[in-house]
Residue frames relative to the residue before (quaternion, step in Angstrom):
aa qw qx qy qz dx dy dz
X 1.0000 0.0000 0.0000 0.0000 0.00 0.00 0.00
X 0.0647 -0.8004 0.5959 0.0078 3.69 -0.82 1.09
X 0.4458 -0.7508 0.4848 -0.0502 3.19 0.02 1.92
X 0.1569 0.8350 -0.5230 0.0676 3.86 -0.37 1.29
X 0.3256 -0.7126 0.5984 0.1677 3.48 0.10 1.18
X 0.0653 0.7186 -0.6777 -0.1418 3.60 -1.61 0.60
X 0.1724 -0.8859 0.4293 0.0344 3.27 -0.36 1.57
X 0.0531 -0.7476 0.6615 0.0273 3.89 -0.83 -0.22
X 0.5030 -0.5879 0.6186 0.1366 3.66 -1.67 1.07
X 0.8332 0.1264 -0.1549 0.5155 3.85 0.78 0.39
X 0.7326 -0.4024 0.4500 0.3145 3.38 -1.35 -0.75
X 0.8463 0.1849 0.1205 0.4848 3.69 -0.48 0.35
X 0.5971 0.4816 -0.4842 0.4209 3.32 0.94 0.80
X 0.7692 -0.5001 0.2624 0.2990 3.50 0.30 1.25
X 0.1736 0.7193 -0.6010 0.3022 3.72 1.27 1.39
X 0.5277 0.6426 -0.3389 0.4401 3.85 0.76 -0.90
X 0.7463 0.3980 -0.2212 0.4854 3.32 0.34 -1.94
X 0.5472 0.5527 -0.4129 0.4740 3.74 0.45 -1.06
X 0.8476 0.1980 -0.2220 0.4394 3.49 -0.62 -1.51
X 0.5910 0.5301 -0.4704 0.3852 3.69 0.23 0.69
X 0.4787 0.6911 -0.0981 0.5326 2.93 1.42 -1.41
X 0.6987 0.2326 -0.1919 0.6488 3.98 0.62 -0.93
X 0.7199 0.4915 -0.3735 0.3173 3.51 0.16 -0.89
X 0.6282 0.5339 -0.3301 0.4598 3.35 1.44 -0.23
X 0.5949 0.5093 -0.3653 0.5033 3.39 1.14 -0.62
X 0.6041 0.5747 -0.3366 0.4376 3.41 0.48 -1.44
X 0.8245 0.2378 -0.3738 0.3520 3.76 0.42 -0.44
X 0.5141 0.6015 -0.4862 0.3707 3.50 1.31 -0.67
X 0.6707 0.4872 -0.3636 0.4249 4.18 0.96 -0.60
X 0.7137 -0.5551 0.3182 0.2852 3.53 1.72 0.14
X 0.4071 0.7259 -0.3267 0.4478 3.19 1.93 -0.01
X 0.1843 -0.6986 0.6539 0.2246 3.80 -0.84 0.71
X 0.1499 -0.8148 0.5571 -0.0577 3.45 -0.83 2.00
X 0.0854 -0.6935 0.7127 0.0622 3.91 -0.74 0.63
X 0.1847 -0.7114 0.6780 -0.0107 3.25 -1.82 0.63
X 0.0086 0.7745 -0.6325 -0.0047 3.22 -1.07 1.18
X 0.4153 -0.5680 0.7033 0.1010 3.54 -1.72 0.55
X 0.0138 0.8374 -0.5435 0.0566 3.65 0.24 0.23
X 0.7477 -0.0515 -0.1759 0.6382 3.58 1.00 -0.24
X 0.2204 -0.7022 0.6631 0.1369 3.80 -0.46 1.21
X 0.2189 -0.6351 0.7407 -0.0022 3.72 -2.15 1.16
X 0.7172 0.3593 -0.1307 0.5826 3.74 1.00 -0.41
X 0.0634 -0.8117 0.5747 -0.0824 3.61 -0.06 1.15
X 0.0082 -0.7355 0.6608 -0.1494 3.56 -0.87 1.18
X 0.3531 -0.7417 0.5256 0.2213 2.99 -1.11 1.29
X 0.0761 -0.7532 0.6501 0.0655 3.89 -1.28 0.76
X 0.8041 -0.1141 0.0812 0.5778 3.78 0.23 1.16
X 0.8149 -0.1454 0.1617 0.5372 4.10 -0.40 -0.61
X 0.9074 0.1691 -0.0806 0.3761 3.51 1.14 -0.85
X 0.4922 -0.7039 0.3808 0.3424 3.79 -1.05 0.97
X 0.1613 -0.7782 0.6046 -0.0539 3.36 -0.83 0.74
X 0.5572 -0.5716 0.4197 0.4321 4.13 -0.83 0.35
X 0.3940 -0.6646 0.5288 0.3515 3.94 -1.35 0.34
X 0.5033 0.6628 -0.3358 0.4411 3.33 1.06 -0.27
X 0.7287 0.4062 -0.0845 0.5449 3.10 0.51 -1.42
X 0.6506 0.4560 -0.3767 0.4764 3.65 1.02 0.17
X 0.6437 0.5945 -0.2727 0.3973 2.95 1.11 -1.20
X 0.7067 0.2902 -0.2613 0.5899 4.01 1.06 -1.10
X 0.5312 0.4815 -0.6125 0.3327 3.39 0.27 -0.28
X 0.6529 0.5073 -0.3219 0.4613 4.30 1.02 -0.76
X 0.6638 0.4536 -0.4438 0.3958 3.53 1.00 -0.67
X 0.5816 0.5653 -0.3218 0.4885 3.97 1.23 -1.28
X 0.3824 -0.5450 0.7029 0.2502 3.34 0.19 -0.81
X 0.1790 0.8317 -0.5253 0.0183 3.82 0.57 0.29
X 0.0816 -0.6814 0.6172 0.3849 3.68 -0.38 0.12
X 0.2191 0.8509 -0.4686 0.0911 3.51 0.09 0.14
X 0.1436 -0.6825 0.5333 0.4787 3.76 -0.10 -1.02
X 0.6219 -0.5448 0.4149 0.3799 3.46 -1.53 -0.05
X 0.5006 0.6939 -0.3834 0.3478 3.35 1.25 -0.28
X 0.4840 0.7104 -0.2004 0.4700 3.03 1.65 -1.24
X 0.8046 0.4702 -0.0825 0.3530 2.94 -0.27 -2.27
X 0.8340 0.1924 0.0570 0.5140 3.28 0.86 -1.50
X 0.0422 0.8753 -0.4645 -0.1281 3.64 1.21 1.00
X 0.7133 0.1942 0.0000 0.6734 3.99 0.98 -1.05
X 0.3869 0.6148 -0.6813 -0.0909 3.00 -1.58 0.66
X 0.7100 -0.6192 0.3090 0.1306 2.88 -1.99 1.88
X 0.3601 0.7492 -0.5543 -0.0421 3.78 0.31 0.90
X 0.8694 -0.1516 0.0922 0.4611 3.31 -1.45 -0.57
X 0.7534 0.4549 -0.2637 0.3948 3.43 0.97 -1.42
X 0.5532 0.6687 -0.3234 0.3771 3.47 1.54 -0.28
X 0.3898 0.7662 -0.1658 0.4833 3.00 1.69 -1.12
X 0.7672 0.4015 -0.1905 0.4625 3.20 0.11 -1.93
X 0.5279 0.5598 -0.3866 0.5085 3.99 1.12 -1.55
X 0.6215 0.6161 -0.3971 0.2766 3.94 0.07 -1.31
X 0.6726 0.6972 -0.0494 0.2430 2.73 0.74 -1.57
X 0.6687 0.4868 -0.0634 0.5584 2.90 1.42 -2.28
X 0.2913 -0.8248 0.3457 0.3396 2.91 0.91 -1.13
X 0.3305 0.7065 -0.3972 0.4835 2.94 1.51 1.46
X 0.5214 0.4309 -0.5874 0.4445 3.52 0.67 0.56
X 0.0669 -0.6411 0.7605 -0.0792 3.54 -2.02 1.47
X 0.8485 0.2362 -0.2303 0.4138 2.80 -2.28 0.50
X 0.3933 0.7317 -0.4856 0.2721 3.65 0.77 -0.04
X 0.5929 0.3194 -0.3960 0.6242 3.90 1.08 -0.53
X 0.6598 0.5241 -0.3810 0.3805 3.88 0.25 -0.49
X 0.6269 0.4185 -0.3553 0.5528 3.61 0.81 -0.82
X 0.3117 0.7404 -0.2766 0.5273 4.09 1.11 -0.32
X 0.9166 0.1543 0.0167 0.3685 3.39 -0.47 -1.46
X 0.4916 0.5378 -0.3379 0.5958 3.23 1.62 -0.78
X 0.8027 0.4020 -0.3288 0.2931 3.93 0.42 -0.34
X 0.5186 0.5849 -0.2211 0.5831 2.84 2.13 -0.34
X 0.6316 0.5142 -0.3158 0.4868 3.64 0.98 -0.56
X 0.6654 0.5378 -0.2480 0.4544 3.62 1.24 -1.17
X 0.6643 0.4089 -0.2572 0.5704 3.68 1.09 -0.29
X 0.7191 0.4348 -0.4779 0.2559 4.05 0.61 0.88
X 0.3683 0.5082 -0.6954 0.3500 2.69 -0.11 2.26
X 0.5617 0.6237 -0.3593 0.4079 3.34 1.16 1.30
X 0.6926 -0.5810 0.2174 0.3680 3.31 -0.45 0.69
X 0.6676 -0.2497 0.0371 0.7005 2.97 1.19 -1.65
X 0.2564 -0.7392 0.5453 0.3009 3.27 -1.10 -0.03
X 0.3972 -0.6355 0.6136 0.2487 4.12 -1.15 0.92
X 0.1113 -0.7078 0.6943 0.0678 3.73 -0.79 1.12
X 0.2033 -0.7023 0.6564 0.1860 3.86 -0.24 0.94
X 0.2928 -0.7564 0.5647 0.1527 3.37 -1.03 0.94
X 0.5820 -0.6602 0.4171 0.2269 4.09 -0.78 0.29
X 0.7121 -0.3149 0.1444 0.6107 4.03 -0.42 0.23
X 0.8887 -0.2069 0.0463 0.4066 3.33 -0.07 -0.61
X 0.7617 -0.3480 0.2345 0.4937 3.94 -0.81 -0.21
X 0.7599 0.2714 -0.2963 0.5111 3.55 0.66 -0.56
X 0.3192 0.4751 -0.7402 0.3529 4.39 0.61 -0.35
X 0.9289 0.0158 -0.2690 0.2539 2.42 -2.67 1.60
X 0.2110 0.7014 -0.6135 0.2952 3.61 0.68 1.08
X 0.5351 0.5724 -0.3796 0.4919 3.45 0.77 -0.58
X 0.7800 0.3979 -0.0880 0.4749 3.30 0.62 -0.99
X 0.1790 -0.8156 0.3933 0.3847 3.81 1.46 -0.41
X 0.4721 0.6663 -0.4672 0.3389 3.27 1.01 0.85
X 0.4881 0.6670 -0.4866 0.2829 3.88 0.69 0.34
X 0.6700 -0.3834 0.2113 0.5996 3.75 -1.01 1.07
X 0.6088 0.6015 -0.4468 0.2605 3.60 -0.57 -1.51
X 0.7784 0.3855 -0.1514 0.4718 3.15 0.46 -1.82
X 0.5448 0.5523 -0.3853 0.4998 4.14 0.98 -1.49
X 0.8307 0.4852 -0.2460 0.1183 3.64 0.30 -1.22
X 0.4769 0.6276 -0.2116 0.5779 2.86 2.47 -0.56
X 0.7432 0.4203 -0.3351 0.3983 3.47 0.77 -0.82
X 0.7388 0.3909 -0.1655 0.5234 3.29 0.48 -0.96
X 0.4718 -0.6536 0.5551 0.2049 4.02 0.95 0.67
X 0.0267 0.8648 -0.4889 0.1115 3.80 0.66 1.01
X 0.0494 -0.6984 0.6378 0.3209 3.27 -1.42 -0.58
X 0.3397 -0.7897 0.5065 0.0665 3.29 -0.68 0.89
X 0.1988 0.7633 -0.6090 -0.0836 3.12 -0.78 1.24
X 0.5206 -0.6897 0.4015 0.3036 3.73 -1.21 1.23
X 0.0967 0.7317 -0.6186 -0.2696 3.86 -1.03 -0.03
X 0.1841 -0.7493 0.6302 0.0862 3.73 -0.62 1.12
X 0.3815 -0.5902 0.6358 0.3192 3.55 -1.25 0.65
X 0.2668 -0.7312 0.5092 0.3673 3.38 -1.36 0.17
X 0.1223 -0.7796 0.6122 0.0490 3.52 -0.69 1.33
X 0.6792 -0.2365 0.2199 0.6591 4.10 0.99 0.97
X 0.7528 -0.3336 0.3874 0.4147 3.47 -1.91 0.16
X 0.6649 0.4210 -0.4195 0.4524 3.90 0.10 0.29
X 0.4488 0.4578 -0.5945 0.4854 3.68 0.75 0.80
X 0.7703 0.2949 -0.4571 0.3328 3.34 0.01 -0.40
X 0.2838 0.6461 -0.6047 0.3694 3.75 0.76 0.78
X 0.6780 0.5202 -0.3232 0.4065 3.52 0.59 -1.26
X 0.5447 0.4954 -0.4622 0.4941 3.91 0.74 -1.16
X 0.6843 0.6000 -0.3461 0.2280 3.37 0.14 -1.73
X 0.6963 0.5601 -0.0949 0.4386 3.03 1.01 -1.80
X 0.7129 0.4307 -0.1794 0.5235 3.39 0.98 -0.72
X 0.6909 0.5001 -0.2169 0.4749 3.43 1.08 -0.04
X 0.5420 0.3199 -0.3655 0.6858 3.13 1.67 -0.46
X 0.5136 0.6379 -0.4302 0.3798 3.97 0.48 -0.06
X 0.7839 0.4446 -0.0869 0.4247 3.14 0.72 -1.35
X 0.0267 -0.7704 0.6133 0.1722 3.73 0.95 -1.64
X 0.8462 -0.3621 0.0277 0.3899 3.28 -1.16 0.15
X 0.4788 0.4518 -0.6137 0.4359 3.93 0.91 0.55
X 0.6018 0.5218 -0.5220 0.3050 3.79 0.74 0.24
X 0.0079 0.8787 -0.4506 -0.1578 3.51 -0.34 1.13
X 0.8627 -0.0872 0.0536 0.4953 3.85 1.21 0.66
X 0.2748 -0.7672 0.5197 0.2567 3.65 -0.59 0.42
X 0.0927 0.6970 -0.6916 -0.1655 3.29 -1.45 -0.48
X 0.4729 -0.7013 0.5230 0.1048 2.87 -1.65 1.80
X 0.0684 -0.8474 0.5238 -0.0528 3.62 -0.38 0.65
X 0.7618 0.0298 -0.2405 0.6008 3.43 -1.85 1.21
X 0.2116 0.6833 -0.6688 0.2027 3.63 0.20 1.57
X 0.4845 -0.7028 0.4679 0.2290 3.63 -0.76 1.23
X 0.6815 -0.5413 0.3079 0.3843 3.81 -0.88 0.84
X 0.8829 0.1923 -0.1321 0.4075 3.27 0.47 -1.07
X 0.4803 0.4777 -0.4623 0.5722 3.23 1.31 1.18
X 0.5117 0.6601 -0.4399 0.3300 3.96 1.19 -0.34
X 0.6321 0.4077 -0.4470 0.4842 3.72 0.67 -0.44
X 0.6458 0.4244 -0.5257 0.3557 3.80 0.55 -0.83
X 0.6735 0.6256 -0.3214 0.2274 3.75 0.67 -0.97
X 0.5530 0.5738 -0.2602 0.5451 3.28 1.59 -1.03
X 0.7976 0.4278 -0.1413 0.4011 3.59 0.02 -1.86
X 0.7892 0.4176 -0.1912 0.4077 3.69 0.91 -1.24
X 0.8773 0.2457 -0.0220 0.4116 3.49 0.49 -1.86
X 0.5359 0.5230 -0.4476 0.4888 3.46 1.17 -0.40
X 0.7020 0.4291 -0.3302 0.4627 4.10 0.99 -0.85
X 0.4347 0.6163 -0.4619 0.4669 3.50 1.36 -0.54
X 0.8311 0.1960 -0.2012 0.4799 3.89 0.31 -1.24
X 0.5901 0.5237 -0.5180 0.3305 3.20 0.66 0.52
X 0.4723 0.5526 -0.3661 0.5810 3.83 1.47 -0.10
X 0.8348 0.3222 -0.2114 0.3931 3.28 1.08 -0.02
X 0.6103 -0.6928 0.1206 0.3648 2.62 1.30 0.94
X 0.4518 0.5838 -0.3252 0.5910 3.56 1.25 0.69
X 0.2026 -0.8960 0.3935 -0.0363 2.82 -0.85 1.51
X 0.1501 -0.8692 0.4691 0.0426 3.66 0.26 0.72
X 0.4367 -0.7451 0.4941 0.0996 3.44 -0.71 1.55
X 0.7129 -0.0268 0.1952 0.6730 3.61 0.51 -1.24
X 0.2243 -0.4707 0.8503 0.0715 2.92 -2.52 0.63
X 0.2422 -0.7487 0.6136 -0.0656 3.50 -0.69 1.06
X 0.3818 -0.6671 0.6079 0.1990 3.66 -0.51 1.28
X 0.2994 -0.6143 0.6422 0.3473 3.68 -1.62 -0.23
X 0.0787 -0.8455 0.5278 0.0217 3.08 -1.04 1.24
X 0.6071 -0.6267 0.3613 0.3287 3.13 -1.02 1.49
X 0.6405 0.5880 -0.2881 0.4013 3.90 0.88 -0.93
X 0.6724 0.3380 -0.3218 0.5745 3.46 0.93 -1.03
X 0.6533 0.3711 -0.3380 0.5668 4.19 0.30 -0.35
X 0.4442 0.5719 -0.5944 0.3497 3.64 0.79 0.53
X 0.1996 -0.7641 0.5893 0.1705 3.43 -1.51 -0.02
X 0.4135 -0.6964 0.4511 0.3749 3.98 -0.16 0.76
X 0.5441 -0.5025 0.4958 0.4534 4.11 -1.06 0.27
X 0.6345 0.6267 -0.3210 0.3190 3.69 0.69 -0.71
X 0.7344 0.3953 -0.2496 0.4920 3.03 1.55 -0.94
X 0.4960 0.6754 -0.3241 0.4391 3.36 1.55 -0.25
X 0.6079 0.5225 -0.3789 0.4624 3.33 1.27 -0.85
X 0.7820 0.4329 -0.2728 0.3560 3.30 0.57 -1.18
X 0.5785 0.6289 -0.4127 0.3153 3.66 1.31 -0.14
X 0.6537 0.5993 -0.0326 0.4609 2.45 1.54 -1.55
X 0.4382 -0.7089 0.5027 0.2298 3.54 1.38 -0.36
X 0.4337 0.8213 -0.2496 0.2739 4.06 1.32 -0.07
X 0.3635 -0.7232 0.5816 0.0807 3.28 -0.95 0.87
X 0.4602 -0.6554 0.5639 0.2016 3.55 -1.05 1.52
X 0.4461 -0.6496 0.6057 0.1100 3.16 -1.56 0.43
X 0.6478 -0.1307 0.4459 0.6037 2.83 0.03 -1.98
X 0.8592 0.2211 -0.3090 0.3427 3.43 -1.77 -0.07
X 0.0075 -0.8199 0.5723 -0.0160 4.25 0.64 0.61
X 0.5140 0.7496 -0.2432 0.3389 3.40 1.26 -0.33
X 0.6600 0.5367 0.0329 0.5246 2.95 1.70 -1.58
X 0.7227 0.5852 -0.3148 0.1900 3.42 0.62 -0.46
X 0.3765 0.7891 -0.2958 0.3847 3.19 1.63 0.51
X 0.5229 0.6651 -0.2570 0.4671 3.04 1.68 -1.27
X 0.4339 -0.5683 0.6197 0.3237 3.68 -1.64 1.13
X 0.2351 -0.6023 0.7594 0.0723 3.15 -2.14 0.18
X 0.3168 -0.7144 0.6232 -0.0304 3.45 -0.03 1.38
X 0.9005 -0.0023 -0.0024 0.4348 3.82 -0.67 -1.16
X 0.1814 -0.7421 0.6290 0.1442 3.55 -0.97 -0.42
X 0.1000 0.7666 -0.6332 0.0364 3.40 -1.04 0.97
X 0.6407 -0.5337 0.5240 0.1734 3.46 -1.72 1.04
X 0.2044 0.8222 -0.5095 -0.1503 3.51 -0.73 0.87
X 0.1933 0.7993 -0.5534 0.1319 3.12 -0.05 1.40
X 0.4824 0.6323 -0.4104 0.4462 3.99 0.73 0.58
X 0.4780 -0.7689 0.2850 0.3148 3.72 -0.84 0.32
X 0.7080 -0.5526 0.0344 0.4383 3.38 -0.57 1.14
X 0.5543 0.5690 -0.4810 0.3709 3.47 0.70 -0.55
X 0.7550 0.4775 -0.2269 0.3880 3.17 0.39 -0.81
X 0.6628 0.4878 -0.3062 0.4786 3.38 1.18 -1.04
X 0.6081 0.3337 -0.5283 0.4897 4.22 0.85 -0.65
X 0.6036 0.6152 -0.4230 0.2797 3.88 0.16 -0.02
X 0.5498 0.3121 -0.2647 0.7282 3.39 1.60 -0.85
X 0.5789 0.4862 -0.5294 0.3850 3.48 -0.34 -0.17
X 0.8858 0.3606 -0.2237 0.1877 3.39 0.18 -0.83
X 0.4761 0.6005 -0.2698 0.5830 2.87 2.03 0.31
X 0.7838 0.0490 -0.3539 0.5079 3.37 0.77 0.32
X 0.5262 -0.6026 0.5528 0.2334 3.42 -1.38 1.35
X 0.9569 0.1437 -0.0060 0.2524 3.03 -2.15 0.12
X 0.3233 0.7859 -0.4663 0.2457 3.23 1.39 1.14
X 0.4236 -0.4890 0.6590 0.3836 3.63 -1.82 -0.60
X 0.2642 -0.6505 0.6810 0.2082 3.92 -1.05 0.50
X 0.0629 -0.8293 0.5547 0.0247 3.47 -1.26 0.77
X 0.2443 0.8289 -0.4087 0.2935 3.38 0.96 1.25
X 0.6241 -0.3969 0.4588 0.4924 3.90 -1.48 0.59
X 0.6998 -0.2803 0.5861 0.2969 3.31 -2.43 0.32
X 0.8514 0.2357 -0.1011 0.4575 3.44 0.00 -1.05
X 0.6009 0.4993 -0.4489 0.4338 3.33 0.56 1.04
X 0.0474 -0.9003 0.4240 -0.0866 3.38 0.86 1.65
X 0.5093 0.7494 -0.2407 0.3480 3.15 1.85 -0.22
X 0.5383 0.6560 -0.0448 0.5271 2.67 1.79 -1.20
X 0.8096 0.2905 -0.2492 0.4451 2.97 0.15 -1.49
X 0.5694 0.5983 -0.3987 0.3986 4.04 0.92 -0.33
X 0.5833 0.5993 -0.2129 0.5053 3.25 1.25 -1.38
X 0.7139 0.4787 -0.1666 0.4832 3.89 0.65 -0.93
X 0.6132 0.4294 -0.2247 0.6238 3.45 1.27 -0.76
X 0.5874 0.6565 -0.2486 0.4027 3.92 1.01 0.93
X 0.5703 0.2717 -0.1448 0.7615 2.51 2.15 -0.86
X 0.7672 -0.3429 0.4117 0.3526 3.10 -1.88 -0.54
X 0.0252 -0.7710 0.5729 -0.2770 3.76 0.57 1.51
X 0.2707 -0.6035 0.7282 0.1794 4.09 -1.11 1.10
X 0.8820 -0.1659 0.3251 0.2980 3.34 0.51 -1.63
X 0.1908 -0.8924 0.3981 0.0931 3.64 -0.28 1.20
X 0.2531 -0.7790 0.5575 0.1349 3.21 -0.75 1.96
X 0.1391 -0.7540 0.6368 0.0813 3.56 -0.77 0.92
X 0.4931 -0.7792 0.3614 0.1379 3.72 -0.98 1.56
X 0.8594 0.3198 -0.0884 0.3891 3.27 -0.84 -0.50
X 0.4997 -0.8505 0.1241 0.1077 3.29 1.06 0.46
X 0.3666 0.4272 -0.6055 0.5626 2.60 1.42 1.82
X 0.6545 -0.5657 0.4617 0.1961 2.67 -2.28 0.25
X 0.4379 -0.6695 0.4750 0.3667 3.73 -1.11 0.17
X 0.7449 -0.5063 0.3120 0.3023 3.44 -1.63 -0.21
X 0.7050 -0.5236 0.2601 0.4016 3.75 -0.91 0.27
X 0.6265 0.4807 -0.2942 0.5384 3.35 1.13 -0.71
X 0.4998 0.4970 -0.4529 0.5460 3.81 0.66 -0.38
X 0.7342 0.4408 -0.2394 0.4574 3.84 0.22 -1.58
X 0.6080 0.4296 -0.3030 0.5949 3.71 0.64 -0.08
X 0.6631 0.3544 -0.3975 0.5259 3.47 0.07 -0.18
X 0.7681 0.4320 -0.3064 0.3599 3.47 0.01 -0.92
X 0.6656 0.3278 -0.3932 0.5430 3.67 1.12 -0.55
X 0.4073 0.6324 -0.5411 0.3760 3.87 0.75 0.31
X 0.7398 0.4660 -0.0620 0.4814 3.21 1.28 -1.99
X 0.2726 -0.7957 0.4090 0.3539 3.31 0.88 -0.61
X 0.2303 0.8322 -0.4411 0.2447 3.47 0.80 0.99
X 0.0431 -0.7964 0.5743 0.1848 3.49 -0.21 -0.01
X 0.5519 -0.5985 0.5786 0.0505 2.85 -1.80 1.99
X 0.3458 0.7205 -0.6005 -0.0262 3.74 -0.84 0.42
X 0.2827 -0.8454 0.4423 0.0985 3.20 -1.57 1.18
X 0.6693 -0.6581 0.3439 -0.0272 3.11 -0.64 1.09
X 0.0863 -0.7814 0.5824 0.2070 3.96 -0.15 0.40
X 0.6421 0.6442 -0.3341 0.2471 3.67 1.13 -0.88
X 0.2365 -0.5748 0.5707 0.5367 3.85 -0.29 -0.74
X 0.8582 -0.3224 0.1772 0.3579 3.22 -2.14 -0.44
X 0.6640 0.5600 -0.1963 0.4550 3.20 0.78 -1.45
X 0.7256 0.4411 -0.3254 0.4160 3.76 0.75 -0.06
X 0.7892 0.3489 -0.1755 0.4739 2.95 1.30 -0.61
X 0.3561 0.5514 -0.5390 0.5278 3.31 1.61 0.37
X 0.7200 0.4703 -0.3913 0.3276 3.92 0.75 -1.33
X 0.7895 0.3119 -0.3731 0.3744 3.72 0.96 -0.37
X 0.7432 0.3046 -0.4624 0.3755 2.99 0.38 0.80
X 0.5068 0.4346 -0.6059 0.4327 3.00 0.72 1.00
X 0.5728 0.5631 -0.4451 0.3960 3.74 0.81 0.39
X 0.6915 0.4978 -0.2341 0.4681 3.25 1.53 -0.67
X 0.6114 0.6106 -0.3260 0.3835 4.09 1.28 -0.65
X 0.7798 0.2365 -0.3414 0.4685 3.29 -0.63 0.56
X 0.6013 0.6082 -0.2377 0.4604 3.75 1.48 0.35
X 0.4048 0.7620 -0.3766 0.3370 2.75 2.11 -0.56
X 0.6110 -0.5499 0.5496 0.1489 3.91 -1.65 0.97
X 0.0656 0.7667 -0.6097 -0.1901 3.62 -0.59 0.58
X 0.1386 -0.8426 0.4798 -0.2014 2.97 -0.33 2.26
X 0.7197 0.5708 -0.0831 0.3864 2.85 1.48 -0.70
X 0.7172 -0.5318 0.2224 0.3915 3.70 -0.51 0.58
X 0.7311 0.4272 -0.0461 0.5299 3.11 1.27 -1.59
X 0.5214 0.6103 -0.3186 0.5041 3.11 1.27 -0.05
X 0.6277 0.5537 -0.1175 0.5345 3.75 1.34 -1.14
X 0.6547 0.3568 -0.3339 0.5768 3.25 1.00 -0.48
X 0.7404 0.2850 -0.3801 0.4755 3.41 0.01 -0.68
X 0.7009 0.3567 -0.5274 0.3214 3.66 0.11 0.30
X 0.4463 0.6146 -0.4429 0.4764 3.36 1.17 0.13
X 0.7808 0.2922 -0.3643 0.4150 3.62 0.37 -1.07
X 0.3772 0.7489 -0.4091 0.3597 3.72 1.34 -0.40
X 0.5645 0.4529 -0.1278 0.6782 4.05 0.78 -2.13
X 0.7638 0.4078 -0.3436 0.3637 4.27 0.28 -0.43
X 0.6906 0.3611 -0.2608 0.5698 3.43 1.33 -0.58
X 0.7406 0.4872 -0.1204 0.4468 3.84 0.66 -1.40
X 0.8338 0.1485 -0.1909 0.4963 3.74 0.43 -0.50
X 0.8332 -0.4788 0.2680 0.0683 2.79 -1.90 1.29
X 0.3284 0.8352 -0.4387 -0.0458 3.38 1.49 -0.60
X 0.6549 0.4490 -0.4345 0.4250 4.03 0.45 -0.47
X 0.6617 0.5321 -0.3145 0.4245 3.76 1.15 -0.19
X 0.5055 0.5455 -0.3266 0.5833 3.19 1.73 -0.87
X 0.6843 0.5181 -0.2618 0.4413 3.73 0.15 -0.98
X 0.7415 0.4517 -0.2048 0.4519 3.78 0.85 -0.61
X 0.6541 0.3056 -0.3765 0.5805 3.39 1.67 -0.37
X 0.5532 0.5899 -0.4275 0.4040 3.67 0.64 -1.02
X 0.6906 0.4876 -0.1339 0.5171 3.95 0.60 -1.28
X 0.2288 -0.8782 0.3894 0.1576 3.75 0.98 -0.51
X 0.3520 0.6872 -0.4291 0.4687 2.76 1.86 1.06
C-alpha cells in the first residue's frame, strides 16, 4: 500500500477535486485505489451515525467496497468540539490508523487532508503528524493567489523532505496560466521542487447548480422546476436600462440575473442572451408575460425575500466553495488530472521506479 496524502495551507483549494481526479486515473491504469477522510468538516447523517460528505460522496463515485467507518473514521463536529474540550474524546488517532491499516491490500490509498497542515493538533491527528506515521507521500495543492503561492510548495517541501512528492498550483486565472507554466513551475523546478500540475480555473468547477442557489438563497420557484439542475457560472446585476443591459448580457454566458420584481424589462431583455436563471429581489413576484416567456425559454424565475446587496453578499460567500458533486463536474475534473497533471512522473516517484 502506497499511502498519498493530498494536502493544502487552507480551505477550498481543490483537495476533493485532486484526490478524485487521481483516483480515477489510478484505476482506469488498473490500480486497486482506497480513500480515506481521516479528519471529516461536513457531517452527514447515514442511518444512526455521522460520517464525512466528502467521503460519502467518493466513496459513491469509486464504488468503494469499503465501509464508512473506514472511509470516514472521525469527523470534527460541533459536539466533538464540545468532547475536546471536556476532555473525553479517545483513540481518535487509533480509530485513524486501524482504518488505514485495514485498507493494505490496495495499491494506493488518497488520504484527503483537512483545512490546513496543523487542523487536529489537539488531537495529534493533523497532516504533519498523519504524514510521519503512516510514511506518506505528500502531494501540496496551493491556489494561485500571485507569485507568493509558490512560497507555500517551497515551504512545504522543505517541511516535508522526501515524503514531499510535488505540488500543484490550482484555480490559475487565464491570463496568468502561461506565466505559471513557462515561468514559476520552471523557477521551482531549478530548485529542486517538483510540481505535478498547473490547473487552469474553470468556470464549470466554480459553477454552482440553481438548486443550490435556491437553497442558499432561501428562494421560491416560479416556474421551470425542471431546470434547476443546470450550473450557473457568472452572475450579473440588472439594474441599468435595457439597451444597455441586452448588450452586457450578452457578453457573459451562462449567467444568473439579479434584478427588482418590477423590472420586467430586464428580465425579457436577459432571457435573449444566454440566462440559467432570473433571481428576482425583494420578494415579490413578476408578471404573466415575463412567466410565459421563461417557461417557453426554459429559465427559471426565482423569488427572493432579500434585496440586492444581500444576496449578491451570499453568494459571493458561497462561489468558489462550490462541491464537485455533480456529474459534470466529475468529468471535467477528470479531463483537467488528463491534460494538467504529471501522472507518468507521479507513478515513477510514488513506485520508485
Amino acid at each position: 500500500m502506497i499511502p498519498i496524502f493530498i494536502a493544502s495551507n487552507r480551505s477550498h483549494t481543490g483537495k476533493t477535486f485532486l484526490a478524485l481526479g487521481l483516483a480515477l486515473k489510478l484505476i482506469e491504469q488498473g490500480y486497486k485505489v482506497g480513500y480515506i477522510k481521516p479528519v471529516g468538516k461536513t457531517p452527514v447523517k447515514k442511518g444512526r451515525d455521522i460520517f464525512d460528505a466528502d467521503a460519502v460522496f467518493i466513496k459513491d463515485v469509486l464504488s468503494l467496497p469499503d465501509s464508512l467507518n473506514v472511509i470516514s473514521p472521525f469527523v470534527f463536529s460541533y459536539e466533538e468540539q464540545n468532547l475536546l474540550f471536556e476532555g473525553k474524546i479517545k483513540d481518535v488517532k487509533k480509530r485513524i490508523m486501524d482504518a488505514l491499516e485495514s485498507q493494505k491490500n490496495k495499491d494506493f490509498v488518497i488520504i484527503g487532508g483537512a483545512g490546513d497542515l496543523f487542523e487536529g493538533t489537539a488531537l495529534d491527528i493533523d497532516a504533519l503528524s498523519l504524514i510521519k506515521d503512516v510514511n506518506a507521500y505528500t502531494i501540496m495543492i496551493e491556489l494561485w493567489r500571485g507569485d507568493s503561492s509558490m512560497d507555500t510548495i517551497w515551504g512545504t517541501s522543505n517541511l516535508l523532505g522526501d515524503r514531499f512528492i510535488g505540488g500543484i498550483v490550482n484555480k490559475v486565472p487565464l491570463n496568468a496560466f502561461t506565466h505559471v507554466k513557462e515561468t514559476v513551475k520552471p523557477f521551482l523546478e531549478r530548485k529542486g521542487i517538483t510540481v505535478l500540475g498547473v490547473f487552469p480555473k474553470d468556470s464549470l468547477l466554480e459553477s454552482i447548480t440553481i438548486r443550490q442557489l435556491i437553497e442558499i438563497l432561501n428562494g421560491r420557484v416560479l416556474c421551470c422546476e425542471d431546470r434547476l439542475d443546470d450550473f450557473v457560472e457568472n452572475f450579473s446585476i440588472g439594474a441599468m436600462d435595457v439597451d444597455s443591459a441586452l448588450s452586457y448580457f450578452s457578453r457573459i454566458p451562462n449567467k444568473a440575473v439579479i434584478t427588482g420584481a418590477h423590472r420586467s424589462d430586464i428580465q425579457l431583455a436577459a432571457m435573449e442572451t444566454s440566462t440559467k436563471c432570473i433571481i428576482l429581489t425583494g420578494g415579490l413576484y413578476t408578471n404573466d408575460v415575463v412567466i410565459g416567456k421563461a417557461q417557453t425559454k426554459g429559465v427559471p424565475i426565482i423569488s427572493v425575500a432579500e434585496d440586492t446587496f444581500t444576496v449578491i453578499d451570499r453568494i459571493e460567500a458561497t462561489m468558489g466553495k462550490a462541491r464537485i458533486r455533480e456529474k459534470g463536474k466529475i468529468e471535467r475534473a477528470k479531463e483537467i488530472i488528463d491534460k494538467e497533471f504529471d501522472m507518468k512522473r507521479f507513478l515513477k516517484i510514488a513506485l520508485g521506479s
